[in-house]
C-alpha positions in Angstrom: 1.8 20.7 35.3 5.2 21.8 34.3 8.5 19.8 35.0 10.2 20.8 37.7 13.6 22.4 36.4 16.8 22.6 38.7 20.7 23.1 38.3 21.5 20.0 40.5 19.7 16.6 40.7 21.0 14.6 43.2 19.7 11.0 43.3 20.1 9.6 46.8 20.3 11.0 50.1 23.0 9.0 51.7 26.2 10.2 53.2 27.5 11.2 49.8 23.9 12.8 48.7 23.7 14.5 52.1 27.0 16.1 51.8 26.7 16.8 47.9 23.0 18.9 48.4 24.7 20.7 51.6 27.7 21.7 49.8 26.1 22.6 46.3 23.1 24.7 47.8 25.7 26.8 50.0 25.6 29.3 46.9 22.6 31.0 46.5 21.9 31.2 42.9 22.3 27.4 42.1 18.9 25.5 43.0 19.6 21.5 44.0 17.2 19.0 44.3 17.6 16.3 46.6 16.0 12.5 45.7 15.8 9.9 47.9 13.6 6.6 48.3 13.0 6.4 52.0 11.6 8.3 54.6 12.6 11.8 55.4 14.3 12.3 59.4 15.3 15.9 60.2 17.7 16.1 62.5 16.8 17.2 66.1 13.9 15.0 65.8 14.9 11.4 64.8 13.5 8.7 66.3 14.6 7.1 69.1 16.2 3.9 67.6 17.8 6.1 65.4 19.2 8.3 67.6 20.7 5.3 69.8 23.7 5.1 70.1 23.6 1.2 69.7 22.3 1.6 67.0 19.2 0.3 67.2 17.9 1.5 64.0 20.1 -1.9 62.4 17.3 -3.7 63.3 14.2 -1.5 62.0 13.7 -2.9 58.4 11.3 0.1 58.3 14.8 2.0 57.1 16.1 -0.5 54.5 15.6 -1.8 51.3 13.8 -4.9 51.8 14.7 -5.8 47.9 18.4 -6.5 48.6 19.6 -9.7 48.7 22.8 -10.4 47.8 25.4 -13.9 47.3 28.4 -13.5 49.2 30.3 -15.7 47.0 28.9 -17.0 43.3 25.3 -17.1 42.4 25.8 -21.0 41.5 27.7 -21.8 45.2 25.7 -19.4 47.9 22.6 -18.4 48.8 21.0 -14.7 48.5 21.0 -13.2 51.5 19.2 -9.8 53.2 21.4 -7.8 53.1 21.3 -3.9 54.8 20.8 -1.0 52.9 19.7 1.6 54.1 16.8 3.3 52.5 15.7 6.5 54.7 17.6 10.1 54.2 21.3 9.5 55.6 21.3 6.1 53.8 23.3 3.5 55.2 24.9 6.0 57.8 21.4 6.0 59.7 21.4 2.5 60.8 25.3 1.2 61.1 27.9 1.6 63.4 29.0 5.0 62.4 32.6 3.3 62.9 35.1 6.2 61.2 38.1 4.3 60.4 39.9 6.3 57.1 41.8 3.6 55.9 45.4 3.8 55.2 47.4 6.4 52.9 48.2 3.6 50.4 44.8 3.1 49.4 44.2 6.7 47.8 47.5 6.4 46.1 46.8 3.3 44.7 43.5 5.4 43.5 46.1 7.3 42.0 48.1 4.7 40.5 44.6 3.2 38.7 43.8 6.0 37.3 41.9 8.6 39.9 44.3 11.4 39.0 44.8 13.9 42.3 42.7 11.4 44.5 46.4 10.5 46.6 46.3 10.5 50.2 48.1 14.0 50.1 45.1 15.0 47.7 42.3 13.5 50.2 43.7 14.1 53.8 42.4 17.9 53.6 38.6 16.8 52.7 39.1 14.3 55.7 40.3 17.4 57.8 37.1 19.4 56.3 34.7 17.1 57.3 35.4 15.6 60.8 35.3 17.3 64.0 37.7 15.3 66.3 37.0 15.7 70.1 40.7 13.8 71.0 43.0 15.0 68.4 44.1 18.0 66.9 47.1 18.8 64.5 47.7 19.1 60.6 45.7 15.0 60.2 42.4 16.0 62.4 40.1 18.1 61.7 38.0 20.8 64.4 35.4 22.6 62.6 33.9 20.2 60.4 30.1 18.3 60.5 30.8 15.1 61.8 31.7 15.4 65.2 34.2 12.3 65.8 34.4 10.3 69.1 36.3 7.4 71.3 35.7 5.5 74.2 38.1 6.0 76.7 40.1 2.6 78.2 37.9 3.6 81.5 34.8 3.3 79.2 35.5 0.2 78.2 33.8 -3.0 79.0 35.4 -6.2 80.4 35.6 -8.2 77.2 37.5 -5.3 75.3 39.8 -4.6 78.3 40.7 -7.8 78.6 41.2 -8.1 74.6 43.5 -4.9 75.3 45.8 -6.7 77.6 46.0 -10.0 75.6 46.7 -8.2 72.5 49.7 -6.6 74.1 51.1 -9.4 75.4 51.1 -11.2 72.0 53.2 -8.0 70.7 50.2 -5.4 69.4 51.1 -2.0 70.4 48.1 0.0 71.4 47.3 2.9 68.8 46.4 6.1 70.4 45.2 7.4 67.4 44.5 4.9 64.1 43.1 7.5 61.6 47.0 9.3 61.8 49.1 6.5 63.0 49.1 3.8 60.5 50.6 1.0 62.7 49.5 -2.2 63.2 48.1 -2.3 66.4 45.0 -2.3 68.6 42.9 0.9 69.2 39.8 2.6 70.9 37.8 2.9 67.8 37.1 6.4 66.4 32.9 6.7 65.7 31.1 9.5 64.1 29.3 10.4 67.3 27.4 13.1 69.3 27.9 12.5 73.4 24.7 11.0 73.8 23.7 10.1 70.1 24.6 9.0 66.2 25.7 11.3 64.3 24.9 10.2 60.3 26.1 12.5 57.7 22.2 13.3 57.1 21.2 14.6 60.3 24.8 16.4 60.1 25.0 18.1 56.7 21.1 18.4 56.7 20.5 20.1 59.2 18.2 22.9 60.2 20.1 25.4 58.6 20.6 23.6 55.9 17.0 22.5 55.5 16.0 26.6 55.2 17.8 27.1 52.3 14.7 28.3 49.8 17.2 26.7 46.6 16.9 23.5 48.1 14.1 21.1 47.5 14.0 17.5 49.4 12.0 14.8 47.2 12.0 12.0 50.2 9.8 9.1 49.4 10.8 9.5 46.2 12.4 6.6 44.0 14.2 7.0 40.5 13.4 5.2 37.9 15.2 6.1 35.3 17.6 8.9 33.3 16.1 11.1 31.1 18.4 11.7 28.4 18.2 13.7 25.3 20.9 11.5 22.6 23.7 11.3 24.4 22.9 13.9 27.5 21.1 13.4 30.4 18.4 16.0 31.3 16.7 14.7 34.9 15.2 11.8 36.2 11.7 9.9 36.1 11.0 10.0 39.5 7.8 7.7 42.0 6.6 8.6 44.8 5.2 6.4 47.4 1.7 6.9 46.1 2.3 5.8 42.6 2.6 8.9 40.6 5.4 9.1 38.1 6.9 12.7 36.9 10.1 14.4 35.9 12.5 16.2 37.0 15.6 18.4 34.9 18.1 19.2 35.7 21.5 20.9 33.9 23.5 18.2 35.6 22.4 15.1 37.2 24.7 13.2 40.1 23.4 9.8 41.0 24.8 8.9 45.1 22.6 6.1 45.3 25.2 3.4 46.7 26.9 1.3 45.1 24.8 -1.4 44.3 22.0 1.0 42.9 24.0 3.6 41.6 25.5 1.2 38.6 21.6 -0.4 38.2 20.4 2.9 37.6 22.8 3.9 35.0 22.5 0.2 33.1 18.5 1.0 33.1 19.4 4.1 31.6 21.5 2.6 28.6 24.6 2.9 30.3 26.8 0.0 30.9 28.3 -3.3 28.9 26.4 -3.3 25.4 26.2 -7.0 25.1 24.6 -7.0 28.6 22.6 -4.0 27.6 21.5 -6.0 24.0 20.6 -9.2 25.6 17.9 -7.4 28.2 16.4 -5.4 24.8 17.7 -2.2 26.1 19.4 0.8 23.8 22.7 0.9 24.4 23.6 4.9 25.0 27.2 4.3 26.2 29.5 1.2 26.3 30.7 1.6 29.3 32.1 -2.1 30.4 32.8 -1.0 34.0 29.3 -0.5 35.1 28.3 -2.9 37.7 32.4 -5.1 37.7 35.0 -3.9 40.4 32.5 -4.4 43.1 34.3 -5.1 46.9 32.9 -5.3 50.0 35.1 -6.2 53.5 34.7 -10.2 53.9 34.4 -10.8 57.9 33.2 -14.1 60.0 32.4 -14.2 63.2 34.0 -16.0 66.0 31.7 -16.2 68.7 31.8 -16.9 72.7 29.1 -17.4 75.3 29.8 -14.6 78.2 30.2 -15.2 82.0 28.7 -13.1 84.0 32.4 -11.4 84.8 32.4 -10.3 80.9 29.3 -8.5 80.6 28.5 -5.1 79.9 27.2 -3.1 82.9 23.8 -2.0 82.0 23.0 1.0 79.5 23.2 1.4 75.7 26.8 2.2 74.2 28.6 2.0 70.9 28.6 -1.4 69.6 32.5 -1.9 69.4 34.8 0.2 71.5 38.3 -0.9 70.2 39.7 -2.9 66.9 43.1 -4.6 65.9 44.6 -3.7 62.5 47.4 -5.8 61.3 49.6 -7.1 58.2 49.2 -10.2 56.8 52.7 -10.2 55.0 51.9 -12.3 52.6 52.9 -11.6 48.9 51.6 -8.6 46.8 49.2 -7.9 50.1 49.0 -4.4 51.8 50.1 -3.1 54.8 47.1 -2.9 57.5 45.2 -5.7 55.5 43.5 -7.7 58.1 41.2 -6.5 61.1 39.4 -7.9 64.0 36.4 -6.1 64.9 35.6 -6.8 69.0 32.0 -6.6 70.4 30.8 -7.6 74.0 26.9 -7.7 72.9 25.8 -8.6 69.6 22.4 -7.4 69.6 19.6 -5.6 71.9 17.9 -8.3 73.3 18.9 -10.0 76.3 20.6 -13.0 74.6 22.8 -10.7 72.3 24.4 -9.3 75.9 25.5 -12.5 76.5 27.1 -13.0 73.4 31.0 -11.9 72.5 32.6 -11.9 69.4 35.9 -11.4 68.0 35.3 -11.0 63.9 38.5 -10.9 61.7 37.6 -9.1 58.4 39.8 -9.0 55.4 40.0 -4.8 55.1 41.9 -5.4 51.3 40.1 -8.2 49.4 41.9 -9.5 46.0 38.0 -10.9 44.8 35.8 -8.8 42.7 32.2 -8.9 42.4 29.5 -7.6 40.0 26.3 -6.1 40.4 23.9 -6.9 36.7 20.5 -6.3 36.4 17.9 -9.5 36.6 17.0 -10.1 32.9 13.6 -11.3 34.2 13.1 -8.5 35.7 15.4 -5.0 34.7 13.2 -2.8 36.9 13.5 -5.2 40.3 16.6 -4.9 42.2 19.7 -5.7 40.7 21.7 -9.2 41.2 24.3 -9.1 43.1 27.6 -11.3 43.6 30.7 -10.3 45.4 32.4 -13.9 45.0 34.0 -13.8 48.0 37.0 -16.0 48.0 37.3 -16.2 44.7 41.0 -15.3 45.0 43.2 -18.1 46.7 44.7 -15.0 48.4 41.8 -14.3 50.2 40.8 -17.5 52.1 44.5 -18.2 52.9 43.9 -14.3 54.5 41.1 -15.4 56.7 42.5 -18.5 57.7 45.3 -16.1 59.2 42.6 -13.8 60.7 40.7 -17.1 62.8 43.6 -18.1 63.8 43.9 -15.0 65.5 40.6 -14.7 67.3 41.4 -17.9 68.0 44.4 -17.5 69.9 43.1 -14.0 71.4 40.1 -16.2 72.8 42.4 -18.4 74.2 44.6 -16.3 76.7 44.1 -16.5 79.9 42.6 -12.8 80.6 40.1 -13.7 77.5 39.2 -17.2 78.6 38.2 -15.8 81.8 35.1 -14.0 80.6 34.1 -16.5 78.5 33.5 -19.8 77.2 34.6 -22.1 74.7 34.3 -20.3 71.5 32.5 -21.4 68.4 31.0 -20.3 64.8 27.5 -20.4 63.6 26.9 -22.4 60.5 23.4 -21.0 60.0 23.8 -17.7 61.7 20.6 -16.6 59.6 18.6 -18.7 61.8 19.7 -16.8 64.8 19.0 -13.4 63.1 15.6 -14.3 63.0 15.9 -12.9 66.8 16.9 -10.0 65.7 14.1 -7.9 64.7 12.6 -5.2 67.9 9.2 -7.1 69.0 8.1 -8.1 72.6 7.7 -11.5 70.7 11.8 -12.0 70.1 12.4 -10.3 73.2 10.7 -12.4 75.2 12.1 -15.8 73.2 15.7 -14.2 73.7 15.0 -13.4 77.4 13.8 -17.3 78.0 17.1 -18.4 76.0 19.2 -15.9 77.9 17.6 -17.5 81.5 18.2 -20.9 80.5 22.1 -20.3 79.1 22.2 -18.4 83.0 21.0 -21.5 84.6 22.1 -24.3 82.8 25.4 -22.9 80.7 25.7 -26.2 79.3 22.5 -27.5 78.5 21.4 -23.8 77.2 24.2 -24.1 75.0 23.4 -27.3 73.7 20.4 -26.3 72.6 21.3 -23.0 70.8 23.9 -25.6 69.2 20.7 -27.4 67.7 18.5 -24.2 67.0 21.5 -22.8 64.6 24.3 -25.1 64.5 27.7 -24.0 65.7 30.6 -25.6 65.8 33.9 -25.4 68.3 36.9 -23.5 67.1 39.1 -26.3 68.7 37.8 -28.8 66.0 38.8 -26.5 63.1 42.1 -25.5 64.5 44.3 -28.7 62.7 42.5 -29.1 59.9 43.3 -26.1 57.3 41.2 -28.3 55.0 38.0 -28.5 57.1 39.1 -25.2 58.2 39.0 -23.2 54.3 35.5 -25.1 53.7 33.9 -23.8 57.2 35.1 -20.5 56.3 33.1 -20.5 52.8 30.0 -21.3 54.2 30.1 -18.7 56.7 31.9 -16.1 54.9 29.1 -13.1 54.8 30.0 -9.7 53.9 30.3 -5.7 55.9 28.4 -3.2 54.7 31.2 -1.7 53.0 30.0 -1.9 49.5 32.0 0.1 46.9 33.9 0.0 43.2 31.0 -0.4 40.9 31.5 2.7 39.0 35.1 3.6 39.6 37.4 6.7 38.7 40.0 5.9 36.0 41.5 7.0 32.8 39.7 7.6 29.8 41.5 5.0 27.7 41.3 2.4 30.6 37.9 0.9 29.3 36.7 -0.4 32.4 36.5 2.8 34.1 33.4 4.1 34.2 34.1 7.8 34.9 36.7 10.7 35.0 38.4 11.7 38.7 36.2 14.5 38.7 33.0 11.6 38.8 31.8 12.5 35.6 30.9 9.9 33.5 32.1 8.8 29.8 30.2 8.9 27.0 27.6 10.7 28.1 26.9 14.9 29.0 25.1 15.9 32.1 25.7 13.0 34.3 28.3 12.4 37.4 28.6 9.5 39.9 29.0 11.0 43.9 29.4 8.2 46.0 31.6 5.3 46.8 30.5 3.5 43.5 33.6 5.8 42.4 36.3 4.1 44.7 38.5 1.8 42.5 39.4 -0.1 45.7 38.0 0.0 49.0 39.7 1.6 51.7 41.7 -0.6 54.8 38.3 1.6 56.9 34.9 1.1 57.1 33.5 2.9 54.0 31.4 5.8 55.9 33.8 8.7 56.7 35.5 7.8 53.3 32.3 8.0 51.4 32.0 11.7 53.0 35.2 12.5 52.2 34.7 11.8 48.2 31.6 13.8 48.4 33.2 16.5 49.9 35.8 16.6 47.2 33.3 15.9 44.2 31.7 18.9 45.7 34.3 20.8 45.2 35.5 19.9 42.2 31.8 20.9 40.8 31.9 24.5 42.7 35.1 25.0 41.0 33.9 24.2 37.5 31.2 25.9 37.8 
């Protein structure tokens, strides 16, 4: 059988290998094939938890890597944890919350400043304008022509919980921000979401779609994992590719881009002999490139959650809807942090089941973390899935951050509009207990429906017992005691889904960057990195519509060196 030969490889059909096989196939002549692990779904006939607008599909481990687990802080001081990855084609943007914040203009210049030559916000803003659609706004910052048709709420969509959020947040001096992704105010705002009227809209359904999908010079390898680069000295030729059945074969390619997030992304390259060579030596691996970066820089959004039982004046009325409708952005203030550095994410039902309707939170998330993780290969296992450590809180920076963010939600929960909905808030100290809800079955839904009753009829001894099933403990009893209050916050600290860094842009003499701004990488031919791996900080946003954006430029870049 011969090796199937192509210009383009692209490994991982995510939101940046979505948009990098839609943009590279546009011409004709150049062939592109399209690898990804998961399961194929072709837009116009996704199924229905995918097409939710919830979305449901967060709770389908049919659509994730069921490998990854990761250790919010250290290896030696936390747990590893589940965490979700999406493994289907549209990657991660098939089962989140398609929220579409950009971030703020001093992230990409600080892109700049590190290194990522002509990645500036005046450099990015028009592959943001490219790519979105924007049903609210128009002008030079919004885009109306592009794949990913972009959506809010309007205040007489919202539910009780975020209106009254709305009105308490004004009256403690937050201006309401019409627009977030071009007004760069602190502030509250209806949250923009990559959205279709009545369903998701994931960058795989929306650069893949039917038209797309006809192209005869594109060729879709779904349930298809890569193993490894093939490389030939110092240049990489293709891929070893599985499929689902076993079989191993090859693919070439002139040039190989690997989009497959950025916790896989940097553990295929250090399989492949690319990365630290003392890491490389100790796992009995030839080194190919020395590349010191591969697998550091990692970031991720740090976030707890702040959590309040609902009255029945606070619930949503019936019906499925996005799962946040507004968000509060603020500064911190503090020394050498950003503008825009904190957030609070606000949800009025936390899950699909009849308990997580009953259930508010108010979620401050740190949106520019100081801490830096790593992603290494297990030396017991090179092929299995990669360790992973984002050592959150690592920087003293950080905690004293969050602190600032709970006392926040804190004082947001207690206004009077707030404390009207709801009831004393709390945190969970073993919110992995209460996930274990969380998975579609008649079984939990039926356990969630009998808590749900008994919280109805007997508020306080329903909550006593979800106090005993996963342990929660009263914001009031944290609130003096910055102490006790630092400590809670490391054992609940968990992490977004906003993974990025792990194979950033920089210059060529900076010797832990892994590649050029155009996402090729050093020290070897052949071979680019697509996806947010490349970011050498994560964006002040939720990392979707900014991981589209950098494939829409890498795209670019390619066309025009081609």
């Amino acid at each position: 059988m011969m090796t199937p030969r192509f210009d383009y490889l692209i490994i991982g059909a995510g939101a940046a290998g979505s948009v990098l096989a839609h943009r590279l196939s546009a011409e004709p002549h150049i062939t592109v094939a399209l690898v990804e692990a998961g399961p194929d779904v072709v837009a116009g006939s996704e199924p229905a938890d995918i097409r939710n607008i919830f979305p449901l599909s967060a709770f389908n481990r049919n659509y994730m890597w069921r490998d990854t687990r990761v250790h919010w802080r250290g290896a030696d001081n936390s747990p590893a944890m589940h965490l979700q990855q999406g493994k289907i084609v549209g990657g991660s943007s098939a089962i989140m919350g398609m929220w579409a914040l950009r971030g703020m203009p001093a992230d990409y210049d600080e892109w700049c400043e590190l290194g990522a030559t002509g990645w500036g916000w005046d450099d990015v803003l028009p592959f943001f304008v490219r790519l979105e659609r924007d049903m609210d706004f128009g002008g030079a910052l919004h885009g109306r022509d592009g794949r990913i048709p972009i959506r809010r709420e309007s205040a007489t969509q919202w539910q009780p919980f975020a209106r009254a959020i709305s009105v308490a947040s004004g009256n403690l001096g937050m201006p309401h921000i019409d627009d977030m992704n071009a007004d760069f105010r602190d502030g509250h705002c209806a949250l923009p979401i990559s959205r279709h009227a009545n369903g998701r809209a994931s960058a795989g359904t929306c650069y893949l779609d039917a038209d797309t999908r006809r192209r005869p010079n594109l060729t879709v390898f779904a349930g298809t994992e890569a193993l490894q680069l093939v490389l030939m000295q110092r240049t990489v030729t293709g891929a070893l590719l599985c499929g689902t059945d076993g079989h191993r074969f090859k693919v070439e390619a002139r040039e190989t881009i690997v989009a497959a997030g950025a916790l896989r992304t940097p553990a295929l390259l250090l399989r492949s002999g690319i990365g630290p060579a003392a890491q490389l030596a100790s796992l009995g691996q030839p080194v190919v490139a020395d590349r010191r970066g591969v697998g550091r820089n990692l970031q991720n959004h740090p976030i707890v959650y702040t959590t309040a039982l609902l009255r029945l004046s606070g619930r949503d009325a019936p019906g499925w809807r996005p799962a946040g409708s507004t968000f509060i952005r603020w500064s911190s203030a503090r020394s050498a942090c950003t503008a825009g550095d904190l957030g609070l994410y606000i949800r009025s039902y936390l899950s699909w089941h009849a308990l997580g309707k009953r259930l508010a939170s108010l979620a401050p998330v740190l949106m520019r973390p100081f801490s830096r993780g790593e992603v290494t290969l297990d030396p017991d296992a090179p092929d299995a899935a990669p360790r992973v450590a984002f050592n959150f809180l690592s920087d003293a920076r950080d905690t004293a951050r969050m602190i600032d963010g709970f006392r926040v939600a804190a004082t947001l929960f207690s206004t009077p509009e707030v404390a009207a909905l709801c009831g004393s808030p709390f945190m969970f100290e073993d919110m992995a207990r209460l996930m274990q809800f969380n998975q579609v079955s008649r079984w939990n839904a039926v356990r969630a429906r009998f808590a749900a009753t008994w919280l109805d009829l007997n508020p306080r001894g329903g909550m006593r017992a979800l106090e005993h099933f996963a342990k929660m403990r009263p914001l009031a009893t944290l609130m003096n005691d910055e102490t006790e209050l630092a400590r809670f916050i490391e054992t609940a600290i968990t992490g977004t889904g906003h993974v990025c860094g792990t194979c950033r842009m920089g210059r060529a003499d900076d010797p832990l960057a892994v590649t050029a701004p155009d996402g090729r990488v050093y020290g070897v031919d052949g071979l680019r990195v697509g996806d947010a791996s490349l970011m050498p900080v994560v964006p002040s946003g939720n990392t979707h519509i900014p991981t589209v954006m950098v494939a829409e430029k890498i795209a670019t870049t390619m066309q025009m060196q081609a």
